[in-house]
N, CA, C and O of each residue as an XYZ file, in Angstrom:
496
protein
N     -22.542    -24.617   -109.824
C     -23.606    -25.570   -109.995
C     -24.130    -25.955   -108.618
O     -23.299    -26.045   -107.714
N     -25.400    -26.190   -108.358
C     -26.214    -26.017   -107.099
C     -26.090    -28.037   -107.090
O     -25.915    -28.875   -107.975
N     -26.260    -28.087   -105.847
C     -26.326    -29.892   -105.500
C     -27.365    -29.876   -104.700
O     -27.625    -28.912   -103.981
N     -28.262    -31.262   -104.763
C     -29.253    -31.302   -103.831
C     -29.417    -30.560   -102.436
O     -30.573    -30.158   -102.303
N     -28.797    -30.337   -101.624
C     -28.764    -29.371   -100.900
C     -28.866    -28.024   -100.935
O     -29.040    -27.297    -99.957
N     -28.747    -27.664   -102.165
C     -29.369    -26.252   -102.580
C     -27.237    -25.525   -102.761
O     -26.738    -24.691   -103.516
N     -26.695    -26.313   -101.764
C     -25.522    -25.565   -101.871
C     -24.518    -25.655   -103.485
O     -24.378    -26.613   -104.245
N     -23.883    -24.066   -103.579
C     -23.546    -24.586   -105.165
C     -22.169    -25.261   -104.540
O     -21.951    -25.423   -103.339
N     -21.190    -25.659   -105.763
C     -20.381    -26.459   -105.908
C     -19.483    -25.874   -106.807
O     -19.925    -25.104   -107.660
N     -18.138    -26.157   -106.734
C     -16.896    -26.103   -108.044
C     -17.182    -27.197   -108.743
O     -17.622    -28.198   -108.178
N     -16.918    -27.135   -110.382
C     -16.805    -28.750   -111.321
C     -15.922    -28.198   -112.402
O     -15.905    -27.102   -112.962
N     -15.369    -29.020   -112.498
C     -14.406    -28.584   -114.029
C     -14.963    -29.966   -115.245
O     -14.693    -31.148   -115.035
N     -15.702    -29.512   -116.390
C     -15.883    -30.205   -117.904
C     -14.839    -30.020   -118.398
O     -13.754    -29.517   -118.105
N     -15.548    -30.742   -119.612
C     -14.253    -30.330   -120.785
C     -15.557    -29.222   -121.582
O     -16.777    -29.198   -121.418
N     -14.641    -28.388   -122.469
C     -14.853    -27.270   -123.166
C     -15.770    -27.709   -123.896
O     -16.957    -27.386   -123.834
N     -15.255    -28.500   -124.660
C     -16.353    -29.141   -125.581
C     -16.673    -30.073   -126.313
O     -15.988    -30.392   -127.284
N     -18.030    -30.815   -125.895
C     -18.366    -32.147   -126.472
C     -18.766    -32.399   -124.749
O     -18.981    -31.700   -123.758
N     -18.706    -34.000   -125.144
C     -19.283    -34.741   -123.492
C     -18.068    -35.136   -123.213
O     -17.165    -35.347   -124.023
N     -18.029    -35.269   -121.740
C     -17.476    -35.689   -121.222
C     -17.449    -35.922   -119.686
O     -18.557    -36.068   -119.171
N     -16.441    -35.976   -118.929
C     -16.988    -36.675   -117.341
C     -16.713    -35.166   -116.750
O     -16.506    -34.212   -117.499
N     -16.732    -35.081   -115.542
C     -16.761    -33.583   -115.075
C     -16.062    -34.047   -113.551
O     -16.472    -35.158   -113.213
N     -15.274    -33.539   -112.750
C     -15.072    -33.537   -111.640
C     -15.273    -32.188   -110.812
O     -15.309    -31.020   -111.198
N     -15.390    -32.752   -109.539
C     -15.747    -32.081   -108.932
C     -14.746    -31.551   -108.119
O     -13.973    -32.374   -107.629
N     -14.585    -30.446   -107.875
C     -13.380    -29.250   -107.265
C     -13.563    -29.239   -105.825
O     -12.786    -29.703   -104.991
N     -14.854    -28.565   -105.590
C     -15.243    -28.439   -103.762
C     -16.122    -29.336   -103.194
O     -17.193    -29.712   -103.672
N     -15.600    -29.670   -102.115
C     -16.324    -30.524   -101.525
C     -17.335    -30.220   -100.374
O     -18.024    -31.138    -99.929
N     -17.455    -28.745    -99.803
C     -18.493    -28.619    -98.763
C     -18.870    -27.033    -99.196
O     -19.099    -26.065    -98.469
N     -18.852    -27.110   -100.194
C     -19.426    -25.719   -101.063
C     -18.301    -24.877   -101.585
O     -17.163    -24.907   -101.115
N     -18.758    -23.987   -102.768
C     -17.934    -23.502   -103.659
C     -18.860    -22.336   -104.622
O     -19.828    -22.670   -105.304
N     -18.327    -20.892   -104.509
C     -19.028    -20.559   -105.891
C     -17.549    -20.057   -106.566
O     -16.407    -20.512   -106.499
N     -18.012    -19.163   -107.090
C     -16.984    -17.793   -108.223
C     -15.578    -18.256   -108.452
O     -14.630    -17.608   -108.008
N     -15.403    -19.492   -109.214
C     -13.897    -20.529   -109.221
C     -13.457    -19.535   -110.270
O     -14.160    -18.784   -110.946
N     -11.900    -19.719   -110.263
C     -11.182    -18.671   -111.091
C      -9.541    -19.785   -111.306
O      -8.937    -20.526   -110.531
N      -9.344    -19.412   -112.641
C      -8.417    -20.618   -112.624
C      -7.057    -19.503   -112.952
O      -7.085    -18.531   -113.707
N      -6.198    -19.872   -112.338
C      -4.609    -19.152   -111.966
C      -4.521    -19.248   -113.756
O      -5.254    -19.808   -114.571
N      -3.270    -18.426   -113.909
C      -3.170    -18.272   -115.437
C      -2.476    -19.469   -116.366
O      -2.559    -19.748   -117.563
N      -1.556    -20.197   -114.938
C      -0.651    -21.083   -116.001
C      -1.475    -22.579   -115.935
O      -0.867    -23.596   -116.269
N      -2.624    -22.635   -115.569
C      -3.645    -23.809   -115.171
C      -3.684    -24.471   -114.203
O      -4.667    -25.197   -114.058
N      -2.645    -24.462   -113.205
C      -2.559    -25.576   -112.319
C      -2.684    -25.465   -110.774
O      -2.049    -26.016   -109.875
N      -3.772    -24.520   -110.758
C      -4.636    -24.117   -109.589
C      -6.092    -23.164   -110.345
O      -6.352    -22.292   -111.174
N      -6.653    -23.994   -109.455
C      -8.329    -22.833   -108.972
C      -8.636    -22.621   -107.836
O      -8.602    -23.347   -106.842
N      -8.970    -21.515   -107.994
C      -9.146    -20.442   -106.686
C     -10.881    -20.598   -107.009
O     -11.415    -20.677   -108.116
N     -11.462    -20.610   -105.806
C     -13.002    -20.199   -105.707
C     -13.304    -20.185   -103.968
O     -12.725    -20.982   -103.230
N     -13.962    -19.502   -103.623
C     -14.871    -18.943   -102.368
C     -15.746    -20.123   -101.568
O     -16.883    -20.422   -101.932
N     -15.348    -20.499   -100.893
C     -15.915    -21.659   -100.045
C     -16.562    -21.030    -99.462
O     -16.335    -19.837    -99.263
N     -18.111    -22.013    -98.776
C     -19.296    -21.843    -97.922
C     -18.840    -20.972    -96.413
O     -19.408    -20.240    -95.601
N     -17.569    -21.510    -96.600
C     -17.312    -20.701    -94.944
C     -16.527    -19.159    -95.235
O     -15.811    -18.640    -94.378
N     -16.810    -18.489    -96.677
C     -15.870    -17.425    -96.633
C     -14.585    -17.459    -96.735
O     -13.946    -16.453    -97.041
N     -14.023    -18.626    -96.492
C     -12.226    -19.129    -97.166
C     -11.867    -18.932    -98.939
O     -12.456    -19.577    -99.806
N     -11.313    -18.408    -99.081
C     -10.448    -18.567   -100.946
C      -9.589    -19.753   -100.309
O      -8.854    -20.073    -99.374
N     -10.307    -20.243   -101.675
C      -9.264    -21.763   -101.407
C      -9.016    -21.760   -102.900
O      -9.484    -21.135   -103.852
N      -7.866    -22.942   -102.695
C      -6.846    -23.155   -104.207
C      -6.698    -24.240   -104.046
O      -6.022    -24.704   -103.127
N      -7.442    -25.064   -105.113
C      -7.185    -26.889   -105.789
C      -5.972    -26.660   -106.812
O      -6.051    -25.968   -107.827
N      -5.201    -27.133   -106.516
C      -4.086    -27.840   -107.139
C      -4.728    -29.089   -108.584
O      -5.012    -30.286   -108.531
N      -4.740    -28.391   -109.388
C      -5.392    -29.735   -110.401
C      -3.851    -29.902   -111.795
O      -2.753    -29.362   -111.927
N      -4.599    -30.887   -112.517
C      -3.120    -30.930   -113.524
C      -4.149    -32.068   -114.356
O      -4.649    -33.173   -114.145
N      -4.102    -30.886   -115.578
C      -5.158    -31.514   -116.409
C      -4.415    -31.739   -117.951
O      -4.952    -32.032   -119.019
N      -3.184    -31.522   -117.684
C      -2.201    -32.330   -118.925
C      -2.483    -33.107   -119.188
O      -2.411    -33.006   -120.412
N      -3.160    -34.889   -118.787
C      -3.363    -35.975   -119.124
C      -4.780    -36.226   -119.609
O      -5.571    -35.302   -119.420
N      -5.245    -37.355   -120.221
C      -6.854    -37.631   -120.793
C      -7.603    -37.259   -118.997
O      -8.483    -36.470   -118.654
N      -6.461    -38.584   -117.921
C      -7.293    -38.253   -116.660
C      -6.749    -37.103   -115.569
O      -5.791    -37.217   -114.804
N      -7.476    -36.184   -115.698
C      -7.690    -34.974   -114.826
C      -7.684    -35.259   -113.752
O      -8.379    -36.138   -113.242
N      -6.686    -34.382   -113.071
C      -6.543    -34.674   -111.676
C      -6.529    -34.184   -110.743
O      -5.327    -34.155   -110.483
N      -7.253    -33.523   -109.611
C      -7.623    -32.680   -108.373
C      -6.525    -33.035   -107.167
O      -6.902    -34.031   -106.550
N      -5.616    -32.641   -106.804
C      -5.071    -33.063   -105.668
C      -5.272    -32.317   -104.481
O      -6.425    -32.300   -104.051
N      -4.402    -31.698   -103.860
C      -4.356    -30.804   -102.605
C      -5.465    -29.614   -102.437
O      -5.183    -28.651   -103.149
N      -6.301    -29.496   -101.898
C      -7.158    -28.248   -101.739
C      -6.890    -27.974   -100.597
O      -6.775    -28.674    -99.591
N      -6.758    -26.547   -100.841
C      -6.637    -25.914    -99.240
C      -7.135    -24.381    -99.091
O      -7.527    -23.656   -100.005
N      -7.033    -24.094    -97.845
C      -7.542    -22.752    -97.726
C      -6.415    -22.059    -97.563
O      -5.444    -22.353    -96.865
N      -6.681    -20.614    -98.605
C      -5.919    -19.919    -98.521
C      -5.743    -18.881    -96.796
O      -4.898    -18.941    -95.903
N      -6.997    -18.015    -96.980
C      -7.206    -17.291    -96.058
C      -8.383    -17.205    -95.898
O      -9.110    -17.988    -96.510
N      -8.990    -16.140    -94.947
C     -10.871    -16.251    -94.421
C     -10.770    -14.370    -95.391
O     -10.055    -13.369    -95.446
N     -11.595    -14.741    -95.759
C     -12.146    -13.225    -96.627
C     -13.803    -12.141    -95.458
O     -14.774    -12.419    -94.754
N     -13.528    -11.682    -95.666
C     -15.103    -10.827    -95.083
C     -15.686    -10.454    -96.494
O     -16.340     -9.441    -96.247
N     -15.788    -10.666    -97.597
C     -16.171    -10.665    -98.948
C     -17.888     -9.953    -98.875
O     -18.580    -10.279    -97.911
N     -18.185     -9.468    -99.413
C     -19.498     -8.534    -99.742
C     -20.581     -9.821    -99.925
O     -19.988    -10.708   -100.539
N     -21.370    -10.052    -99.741
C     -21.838    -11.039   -100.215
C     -23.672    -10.861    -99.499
O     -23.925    -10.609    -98.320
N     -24.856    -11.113   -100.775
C     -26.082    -11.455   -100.342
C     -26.638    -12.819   -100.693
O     -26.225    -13.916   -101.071
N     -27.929    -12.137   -100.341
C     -28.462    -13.744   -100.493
C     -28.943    -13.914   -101.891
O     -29.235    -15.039   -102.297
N     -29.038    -12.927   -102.606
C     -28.938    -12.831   -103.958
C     -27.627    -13.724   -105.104
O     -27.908    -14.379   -106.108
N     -26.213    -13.467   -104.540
C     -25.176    -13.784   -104.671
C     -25.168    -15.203   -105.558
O     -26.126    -15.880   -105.186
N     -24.727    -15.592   -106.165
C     -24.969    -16.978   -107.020
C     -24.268    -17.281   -108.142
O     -24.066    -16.243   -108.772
N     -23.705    -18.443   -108.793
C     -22.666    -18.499   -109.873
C     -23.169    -16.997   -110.530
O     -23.808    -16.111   -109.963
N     -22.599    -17.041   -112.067
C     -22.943    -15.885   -112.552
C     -22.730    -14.291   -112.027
O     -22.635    -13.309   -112.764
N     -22.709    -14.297   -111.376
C     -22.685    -13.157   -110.911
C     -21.117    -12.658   -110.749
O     -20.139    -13.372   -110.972
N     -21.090    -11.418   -110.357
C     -19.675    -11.102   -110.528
C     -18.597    -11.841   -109.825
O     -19.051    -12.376   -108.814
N     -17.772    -11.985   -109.939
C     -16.707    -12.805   -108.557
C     -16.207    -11.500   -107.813
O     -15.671    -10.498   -108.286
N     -16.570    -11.835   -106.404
C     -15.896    -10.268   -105.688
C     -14.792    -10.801   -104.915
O     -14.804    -10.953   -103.694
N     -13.462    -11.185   -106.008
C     -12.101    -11.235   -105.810
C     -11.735    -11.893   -107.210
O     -12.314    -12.712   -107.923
N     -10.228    -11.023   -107.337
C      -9.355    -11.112   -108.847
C      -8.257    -11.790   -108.154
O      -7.897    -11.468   -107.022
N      -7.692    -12.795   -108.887
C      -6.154    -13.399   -108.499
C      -5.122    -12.864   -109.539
O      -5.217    -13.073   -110.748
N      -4.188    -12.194   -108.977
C      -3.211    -11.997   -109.780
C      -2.757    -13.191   -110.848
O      -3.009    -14.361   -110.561
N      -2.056    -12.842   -112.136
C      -1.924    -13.801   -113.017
C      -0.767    -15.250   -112.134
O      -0.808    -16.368   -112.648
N       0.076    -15.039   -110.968
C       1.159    -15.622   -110.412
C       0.387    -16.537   -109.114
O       0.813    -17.422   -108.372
N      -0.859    -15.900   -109.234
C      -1.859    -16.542   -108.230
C      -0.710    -16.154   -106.392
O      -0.668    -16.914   -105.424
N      -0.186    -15.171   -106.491
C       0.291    -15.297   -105.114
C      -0.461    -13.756   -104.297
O      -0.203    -13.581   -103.106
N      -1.217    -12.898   -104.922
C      -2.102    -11.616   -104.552
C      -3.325    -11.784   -104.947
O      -3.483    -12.464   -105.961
N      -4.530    -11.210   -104.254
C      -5.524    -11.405   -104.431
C      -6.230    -10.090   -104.394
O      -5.512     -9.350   -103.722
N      -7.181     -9.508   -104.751
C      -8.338     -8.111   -104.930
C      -9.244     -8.466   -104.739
O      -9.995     -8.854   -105.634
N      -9.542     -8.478   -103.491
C     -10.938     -8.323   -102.240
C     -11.402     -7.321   -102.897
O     -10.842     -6.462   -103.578
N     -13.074     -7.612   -102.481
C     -14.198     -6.469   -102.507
C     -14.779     -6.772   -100.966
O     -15.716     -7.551   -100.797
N     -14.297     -6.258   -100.154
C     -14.482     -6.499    -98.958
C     -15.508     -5.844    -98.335
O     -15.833     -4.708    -98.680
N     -16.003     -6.387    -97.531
C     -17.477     -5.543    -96.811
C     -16.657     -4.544    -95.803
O     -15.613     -4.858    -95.230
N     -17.284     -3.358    -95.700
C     -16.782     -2.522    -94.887
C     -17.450     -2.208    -93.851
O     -18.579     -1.747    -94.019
N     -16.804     -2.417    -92.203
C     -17.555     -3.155    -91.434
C     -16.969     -1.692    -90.839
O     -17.251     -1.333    -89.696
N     -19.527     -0.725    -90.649
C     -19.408      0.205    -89.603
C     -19.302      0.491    -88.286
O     -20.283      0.307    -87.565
N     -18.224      0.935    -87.814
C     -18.012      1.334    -86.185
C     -18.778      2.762    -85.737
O     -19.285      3.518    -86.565
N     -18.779      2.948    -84.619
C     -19.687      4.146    -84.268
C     -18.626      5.474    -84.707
O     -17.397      5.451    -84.789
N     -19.348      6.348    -84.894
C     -18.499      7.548    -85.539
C     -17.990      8.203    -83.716
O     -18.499      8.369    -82.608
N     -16.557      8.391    -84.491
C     -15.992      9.360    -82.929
C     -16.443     11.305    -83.798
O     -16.449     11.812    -84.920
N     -16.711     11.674    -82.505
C     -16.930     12.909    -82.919
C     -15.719     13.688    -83.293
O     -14.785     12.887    -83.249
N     -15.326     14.749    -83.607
C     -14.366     15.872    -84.027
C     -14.421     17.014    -83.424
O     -15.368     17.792    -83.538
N     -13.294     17.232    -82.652
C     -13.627     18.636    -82.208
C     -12.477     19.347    -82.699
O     -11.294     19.035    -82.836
N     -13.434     20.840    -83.027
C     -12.383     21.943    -83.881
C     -12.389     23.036    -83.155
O     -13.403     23.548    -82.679
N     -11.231     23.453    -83.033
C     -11.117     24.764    -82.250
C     -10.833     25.646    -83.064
O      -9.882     25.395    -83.805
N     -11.410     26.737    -83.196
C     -11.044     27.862    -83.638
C     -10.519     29.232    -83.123
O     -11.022     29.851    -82.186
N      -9.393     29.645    -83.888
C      -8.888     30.587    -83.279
C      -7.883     30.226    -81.530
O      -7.811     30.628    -80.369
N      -7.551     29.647    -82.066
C      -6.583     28.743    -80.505
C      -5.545     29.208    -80.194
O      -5.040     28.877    -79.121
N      -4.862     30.197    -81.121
C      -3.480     30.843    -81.002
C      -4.243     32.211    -80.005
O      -3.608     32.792    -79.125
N      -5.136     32.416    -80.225
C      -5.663     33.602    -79.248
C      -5.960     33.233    -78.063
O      -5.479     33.829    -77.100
N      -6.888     32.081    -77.898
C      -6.400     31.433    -76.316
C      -5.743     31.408    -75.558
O      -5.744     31.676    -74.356
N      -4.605     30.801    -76.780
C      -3.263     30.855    -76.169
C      -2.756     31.865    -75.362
O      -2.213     31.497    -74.321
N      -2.815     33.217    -75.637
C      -2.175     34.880    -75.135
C      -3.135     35.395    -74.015
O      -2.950     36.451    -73.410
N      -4.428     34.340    -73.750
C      -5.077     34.852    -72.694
C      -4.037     34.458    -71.379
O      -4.339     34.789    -70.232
């Protein structure tokens, strides 16, 4: 979800009906992914960090505690890029591995050199 600043954001609702909504990230957030046993979300911060909120939504009041950054990703990413769109990283169900779609960053090509016939060289 986009905030006056144009930047999007993490929020967790409830499923269904009304209700209050909190908010997950605090200086940007897209492609949130929630660990399998509930009590973390993973989503892609403005600076390229996977980060993981610690939440615990057992009670009526839902609760966000610890957010932190996991690691810095080089993640594929345009300016196209926006909720919806695919998430380019999977968290394992244990939330402790992650599956980058990583940009693959070109270096200048080294050339190759092939010799042929080198055992005959050799006997010169």
């Amino acid at each position: 979800m986009s905030n006056e600043s144009g930047r999007f954001e993490v929020y967790v609702a409830p499923f269904r009906g009304p209700g209050v909504k909190w908010q997950i990230s605090t200086a940007g957030g897209e492609f949130p992914e929630w660990k399998r046993d509930g009590t973390e979300i993973f989503y892609l911060g403005s600076d390229n960090r996977l980060m993981a909120a610690a939440v615990d939504g057992r009670t009526v009041a839902f609760q966000v505690s610890a957010v932190r950054a996991l690691f810095e990703t080089r993640l594929r990413r345009t300016e196209s890029d926006g909720p919806g769109l695919e998430r380019p990283y999977a968290a394992s169900p244990d939330g402790r591995r992650f599956l980058l779609h990583n940009l693959v960053e070109r270096s200048a090509t080294t050339p190759i050199t092939l010799v042929v016939n080198w055992q005959a060289a050799l006997k010169k």
